[in-house]
C-alpha positions as CSV (number, residue, x, y, z in Angstrom):
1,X,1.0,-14.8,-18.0
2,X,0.1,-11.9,-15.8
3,X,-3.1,-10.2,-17.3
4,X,-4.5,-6.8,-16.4
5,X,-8.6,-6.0,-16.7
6,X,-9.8,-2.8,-16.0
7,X,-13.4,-1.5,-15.7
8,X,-15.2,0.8,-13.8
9,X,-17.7,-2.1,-12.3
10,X,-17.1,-5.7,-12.0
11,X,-20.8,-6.1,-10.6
12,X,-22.2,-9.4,-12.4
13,X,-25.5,-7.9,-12.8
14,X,-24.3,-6.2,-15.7
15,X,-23.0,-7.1,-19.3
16,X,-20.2,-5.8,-19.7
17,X,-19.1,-6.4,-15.6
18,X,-20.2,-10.1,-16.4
19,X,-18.3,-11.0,-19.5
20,X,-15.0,-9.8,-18.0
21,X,-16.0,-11.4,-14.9
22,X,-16.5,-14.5,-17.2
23,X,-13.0,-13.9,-19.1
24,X,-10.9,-13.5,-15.8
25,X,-12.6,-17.0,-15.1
26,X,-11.6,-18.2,-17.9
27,X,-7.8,-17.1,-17.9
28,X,-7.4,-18.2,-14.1
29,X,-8.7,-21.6,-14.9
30,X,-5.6,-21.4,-18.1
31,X,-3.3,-20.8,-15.5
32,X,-2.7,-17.2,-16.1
33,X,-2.4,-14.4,-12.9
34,X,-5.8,-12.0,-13.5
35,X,-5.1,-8.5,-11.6
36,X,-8.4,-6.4,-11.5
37,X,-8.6,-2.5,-11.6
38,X,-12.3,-1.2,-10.9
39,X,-13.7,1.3,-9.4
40,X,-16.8,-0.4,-7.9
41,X,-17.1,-4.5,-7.7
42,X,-18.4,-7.8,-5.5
43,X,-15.1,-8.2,-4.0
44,X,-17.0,-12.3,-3.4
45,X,-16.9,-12.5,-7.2
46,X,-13.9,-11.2,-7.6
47,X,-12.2,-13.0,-4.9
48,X,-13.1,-16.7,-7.0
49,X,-10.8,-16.1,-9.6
50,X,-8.7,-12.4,-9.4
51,X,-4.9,-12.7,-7.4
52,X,-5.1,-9.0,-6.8
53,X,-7.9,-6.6,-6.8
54,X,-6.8,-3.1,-6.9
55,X,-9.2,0.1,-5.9
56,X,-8.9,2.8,-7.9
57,X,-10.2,6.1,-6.8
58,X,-13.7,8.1,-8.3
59,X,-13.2,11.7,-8.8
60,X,-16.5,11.7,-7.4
61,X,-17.0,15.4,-8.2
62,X,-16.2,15.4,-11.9
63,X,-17.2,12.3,-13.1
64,X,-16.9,14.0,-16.9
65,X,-13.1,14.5,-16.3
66,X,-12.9,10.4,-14.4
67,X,-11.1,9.0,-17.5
68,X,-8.4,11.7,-17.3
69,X,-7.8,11.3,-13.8
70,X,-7.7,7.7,-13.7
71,X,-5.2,8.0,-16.4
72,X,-3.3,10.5,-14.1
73,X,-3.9,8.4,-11.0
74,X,-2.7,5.7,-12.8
75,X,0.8,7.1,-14.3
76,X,1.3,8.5,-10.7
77,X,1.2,5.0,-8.8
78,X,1.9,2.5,-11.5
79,X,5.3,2.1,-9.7
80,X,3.5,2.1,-6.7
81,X,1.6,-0.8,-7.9
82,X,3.5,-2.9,-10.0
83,X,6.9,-3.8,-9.6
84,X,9.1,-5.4,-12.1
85,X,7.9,-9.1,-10.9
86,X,4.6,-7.9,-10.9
87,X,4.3,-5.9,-14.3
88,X,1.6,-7.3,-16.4
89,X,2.1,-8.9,-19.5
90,X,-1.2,-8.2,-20.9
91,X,-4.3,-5.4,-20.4
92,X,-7.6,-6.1,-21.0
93,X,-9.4,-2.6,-20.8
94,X,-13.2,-2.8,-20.7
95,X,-14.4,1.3,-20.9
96,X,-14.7,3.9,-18.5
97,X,-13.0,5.4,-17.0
98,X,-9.9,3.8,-18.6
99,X,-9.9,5.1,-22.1
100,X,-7.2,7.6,-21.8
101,X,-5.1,4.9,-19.9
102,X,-4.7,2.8,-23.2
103,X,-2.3,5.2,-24.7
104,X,-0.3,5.1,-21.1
105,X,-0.5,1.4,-21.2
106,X,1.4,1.5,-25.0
107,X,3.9,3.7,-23.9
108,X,5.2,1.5,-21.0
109,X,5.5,-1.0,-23.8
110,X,2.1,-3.0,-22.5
111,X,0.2,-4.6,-25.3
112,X,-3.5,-3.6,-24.6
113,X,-6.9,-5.1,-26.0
114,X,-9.8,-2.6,-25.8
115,X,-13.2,-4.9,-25.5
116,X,-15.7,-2.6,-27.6
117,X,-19.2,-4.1,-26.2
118,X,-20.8,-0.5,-28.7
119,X,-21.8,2.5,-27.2
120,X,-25.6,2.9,-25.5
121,X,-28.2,5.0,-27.6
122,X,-28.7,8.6,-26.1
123,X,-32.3,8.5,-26.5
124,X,-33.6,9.0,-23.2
125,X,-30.1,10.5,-21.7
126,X,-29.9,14.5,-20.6
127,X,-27.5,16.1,-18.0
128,X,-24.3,15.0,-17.4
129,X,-24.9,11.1,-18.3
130,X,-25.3,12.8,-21.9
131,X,-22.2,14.9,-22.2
132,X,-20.6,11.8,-20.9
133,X,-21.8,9.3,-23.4
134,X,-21.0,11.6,-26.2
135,X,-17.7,12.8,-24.8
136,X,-16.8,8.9,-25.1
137,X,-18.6,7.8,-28.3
């Protein structure tokens, strides 16, 4: 099976990052094809178990707006990226910036499994990390 993850870190430092690092382990050592969308990652980490590791670009002025433009990004290269042989089978999406992308990945007729690891509280939070975190809870 060709799976899909998409996050915007794979760093393992971090919870999220690490429990899809530790699922893509897991499905390589299954047998299955693990193809990694990210924004920012350890490419080492990646390297032990992802076939393909693809770089998706920040809109590194407007990180509000990020989800929509990775969804853009995404409906503008997907042919680009994935040919018939390659298409996955599978998406795993792990958050931000790949929200919007969910309903892209449905209508390409790709089941998708959104990995809610909860929202962080916004106690503490002003500025744009605020408006973000509300804008996606």
């Amino acid at each position: 099976m060709r799976i899909l993850i998409c996050n915007e870190r794979f760093l393992f430092r971090f919870g999220l990052d690490r429990a899809l690092i530790l699922i893509g382990r897991g499905l390589k050592a299954l047998g299955h094809s693990v193809t990694i969308l990210a924004n920012k990652y350890d490419y080492d980490v990646l390297d032990s178990f992802a076939t393909r590791v693809i770089d998706v670009p920040e809109k590194k002025d407007d990180y509000l707006n990020g989800n929509e433009f990775t969804k853009k990004w995404l409906v503008d290269n997907w042919n680009i990226l994935f040919d018939a042989n390659e298409k996955p089978d599978i998406v795993l999406v792990g958050g931000w910036p790949f929200f919007s992308s969910i309903s892209f990945f449905s209508k390409i007729g790709i089941p998708t499994i959104f990995l809610d690891c909860g929202a962080v509280p916004l106690d503490g939070y002003s500025g744009g990390i605020l408006i973000t975190q509300k804008k996606i809870t």
